[in-house]
N, C-alpha and C positions, 0 to 999 in steps of 0.2 A: 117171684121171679128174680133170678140174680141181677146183678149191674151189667155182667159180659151178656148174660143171657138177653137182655133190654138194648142193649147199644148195639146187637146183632140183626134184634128185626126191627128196632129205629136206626140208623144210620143216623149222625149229629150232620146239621145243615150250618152252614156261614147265612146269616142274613145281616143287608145292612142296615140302618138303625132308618128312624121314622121318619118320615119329613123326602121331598122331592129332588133329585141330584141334580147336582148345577155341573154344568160344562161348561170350563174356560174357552171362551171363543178368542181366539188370535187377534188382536186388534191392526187391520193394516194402517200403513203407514200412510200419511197424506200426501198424495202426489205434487212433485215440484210444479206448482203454477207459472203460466206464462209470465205473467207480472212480478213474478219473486225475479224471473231473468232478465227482467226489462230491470227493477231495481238496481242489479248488481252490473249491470253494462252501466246503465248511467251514475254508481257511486263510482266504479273503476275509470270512468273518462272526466269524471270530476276532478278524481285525486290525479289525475294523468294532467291534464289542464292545471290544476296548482302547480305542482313541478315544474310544468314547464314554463311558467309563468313568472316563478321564482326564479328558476334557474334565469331566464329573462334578463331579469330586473338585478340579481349578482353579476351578469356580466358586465354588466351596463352600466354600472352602480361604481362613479368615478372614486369613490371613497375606496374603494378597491385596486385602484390602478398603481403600479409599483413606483413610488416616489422617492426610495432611497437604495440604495447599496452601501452595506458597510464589509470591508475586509480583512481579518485579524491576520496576521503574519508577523512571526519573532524577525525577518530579516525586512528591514527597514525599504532594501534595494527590489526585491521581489513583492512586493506592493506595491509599490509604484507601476511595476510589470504590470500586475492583476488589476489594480484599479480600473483602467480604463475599459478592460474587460467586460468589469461587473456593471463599470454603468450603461453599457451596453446595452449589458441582456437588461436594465432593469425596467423595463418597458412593457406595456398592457398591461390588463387583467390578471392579478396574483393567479386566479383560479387556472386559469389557460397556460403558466409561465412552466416551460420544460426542464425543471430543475437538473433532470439526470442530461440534457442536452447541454446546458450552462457548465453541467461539471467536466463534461467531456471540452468542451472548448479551451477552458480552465487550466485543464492538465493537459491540454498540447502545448503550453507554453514548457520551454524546456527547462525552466529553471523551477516547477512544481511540479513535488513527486507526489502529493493527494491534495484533495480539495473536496472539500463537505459543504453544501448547498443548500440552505435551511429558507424555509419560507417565513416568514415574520406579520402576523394578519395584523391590521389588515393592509398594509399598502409598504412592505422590507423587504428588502433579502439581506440575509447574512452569509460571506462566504469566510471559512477556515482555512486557511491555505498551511501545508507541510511544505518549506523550502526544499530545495537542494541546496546540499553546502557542497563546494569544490572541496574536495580531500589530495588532490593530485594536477598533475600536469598529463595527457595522453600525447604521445609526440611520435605520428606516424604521416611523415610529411608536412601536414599543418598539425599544431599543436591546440588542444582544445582543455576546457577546463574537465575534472571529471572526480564526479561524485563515488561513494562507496559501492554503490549497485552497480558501478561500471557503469554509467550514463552520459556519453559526451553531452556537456551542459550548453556550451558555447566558445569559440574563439578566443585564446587568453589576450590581456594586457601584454605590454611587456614589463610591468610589475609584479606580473603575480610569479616570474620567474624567482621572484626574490622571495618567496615566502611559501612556494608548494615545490614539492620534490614532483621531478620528474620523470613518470618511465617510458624507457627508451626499449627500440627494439632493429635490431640491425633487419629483419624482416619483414618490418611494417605492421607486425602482428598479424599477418597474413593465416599462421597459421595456430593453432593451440594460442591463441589469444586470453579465454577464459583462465586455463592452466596459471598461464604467465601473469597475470593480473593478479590471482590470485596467492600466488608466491607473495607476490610486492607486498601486495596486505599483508598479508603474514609478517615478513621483515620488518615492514615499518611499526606495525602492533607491539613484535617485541620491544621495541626502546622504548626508551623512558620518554619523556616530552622535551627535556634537554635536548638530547640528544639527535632526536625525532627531528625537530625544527630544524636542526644544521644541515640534514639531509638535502643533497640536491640532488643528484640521479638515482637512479635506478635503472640499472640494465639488463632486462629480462630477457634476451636474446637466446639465453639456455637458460631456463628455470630452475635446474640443480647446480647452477652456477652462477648467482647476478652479483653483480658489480656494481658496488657503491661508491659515491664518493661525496666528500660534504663540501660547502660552502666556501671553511676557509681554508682550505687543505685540497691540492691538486688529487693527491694518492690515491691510485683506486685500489678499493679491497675485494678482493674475490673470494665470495665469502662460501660458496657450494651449496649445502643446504641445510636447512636450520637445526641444529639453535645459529643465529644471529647474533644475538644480545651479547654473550660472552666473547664470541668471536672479536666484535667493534670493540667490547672495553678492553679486551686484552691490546688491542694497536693501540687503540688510545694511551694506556698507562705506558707505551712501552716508545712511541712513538719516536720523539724529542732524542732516547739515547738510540735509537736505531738512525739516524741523522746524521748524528754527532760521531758513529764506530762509524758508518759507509759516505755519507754525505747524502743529497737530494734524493728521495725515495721517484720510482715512477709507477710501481704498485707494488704489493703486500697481497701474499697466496695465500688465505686465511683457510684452505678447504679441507686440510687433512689435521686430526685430530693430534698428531706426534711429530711432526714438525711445520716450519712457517719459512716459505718460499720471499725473500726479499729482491726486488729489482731496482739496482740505482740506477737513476737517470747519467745518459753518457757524459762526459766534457766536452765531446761536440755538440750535444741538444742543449748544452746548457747556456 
């Protein structure tokens, strides 16, 4: 009988090999016992109980209580200001101490423009303080010191007339005050520091026209709008013979680029 003829009237069978089939049974999982939750309530009020225990015995814990203030500042004068501040706040428990409150108190003092507030463990504070330095005289009614950010600082001396330029404003600065401030800076940026220092007003009244004048020299110079810098050393260099051909100056019209407007003072004002 053929192969084809044989595997027609046997049909090939799968059988599987000898020996008894095993079936993997699912293993379930062991149920959470009551006592595994009884365990885990009482490690969690354990460790809850420590903390607060701890926490406790840190507030408590006088080795902790704020015993110093120390405050760094380049201006000698604005420490003095801050000092007593700081020892103030330096009081309780470091941990409990409102650092971001301390700085706010810090810096409503008007003569600090920032201040950083450092904790010191276990029993400091350290405070940084950024001055304000007076750059100017503001003179609108009362006259007040005023820093570069435009910050009335405080009420001047009447020394500090001698040694900060002052700007003036026939308006009070009532109105475009930012504007006008902002000119002045400018003008005074251009000079040199010579120069700079001699400055006593500034009159920002119209901002595309302020009027200076220095210290030892009545003359005001109208100077329009900048460049500055050329404008002043051109009077300067030229001053003395503009004197000498007209007699006492009472202003110099620095505002147009192709000629220079001179006013001499009358013989009755003099």
């Amino acid at each position: 009988m053929s192969r084809n003829v044989w595997a027609a009237v046997h049909p090939l069978q799968f059988q599987r090999g000898e020996g008894p089939i095993r079936v993997k049974k699912k293993t379930p999982k062991s149920p959470l016992r009551f006592v595994h939750i009884l365990t885990a309530i009482a490690a969690t009020s354990l460790l809850f109980f420590g903390i607060t225990r701890l926490a406790g015995f840190l507030l408590a814990w006088d080795k902790l209580n704020v015993q110093t203030a120390e405050v760094v500042c380049s201006d000698l004068h604005v420490r003095s200001l801050v000092l007593p501040l700081a020892k103030k706040s330096a009081t309780g428990n470091i941990l409990l101490l409102n650092a971001a409150g301390i700085k706010a108190e810090i810096e409503a003092c008007s003569w600090v423009k920032e201040a950083h507030v450092r904790k010191v463990f276990p029993s400091s504070l350290a405070i940084d303080v950024v001055p304000r330095t007076p750059a100017a005289i503001f003179e609108s009614g009362e006259a007040y010191l005023l820093d570069r950010d435009n910050v009335l600082i405080e009420r001047i001396d009447p020394e500090d007339r001698d040694r900060l330029p002052v700007f003036r404003d026939t308006g009070m600065f009532a109105e475009n005050r930012k504007a006008k401030l902002a000119q002045g800076w400018i003008c005074l940026d251009e000079l040199e520091a010579e120069i700079r220092a001699r400055v006593s007003s500034l009159d920002l009244s119209d901002p595309e026209d302020i009027v200076l004048t220095f210290r030892d020299d009545p003359v005001r110079l109208r100077l329009g709008l900048n460049p500055y810098a050329g404008k002043i050393a051109g009077y300067l260099s030229r001053r003395n013979q503009w004197t000498e051909d007209f007699g006492p100056l009472e202003y110099v019209d620095l505002r147009f680029p192709d000629r220079i407007y001179l006013k001499v003072i009358s013989q009755e004002a003099r």
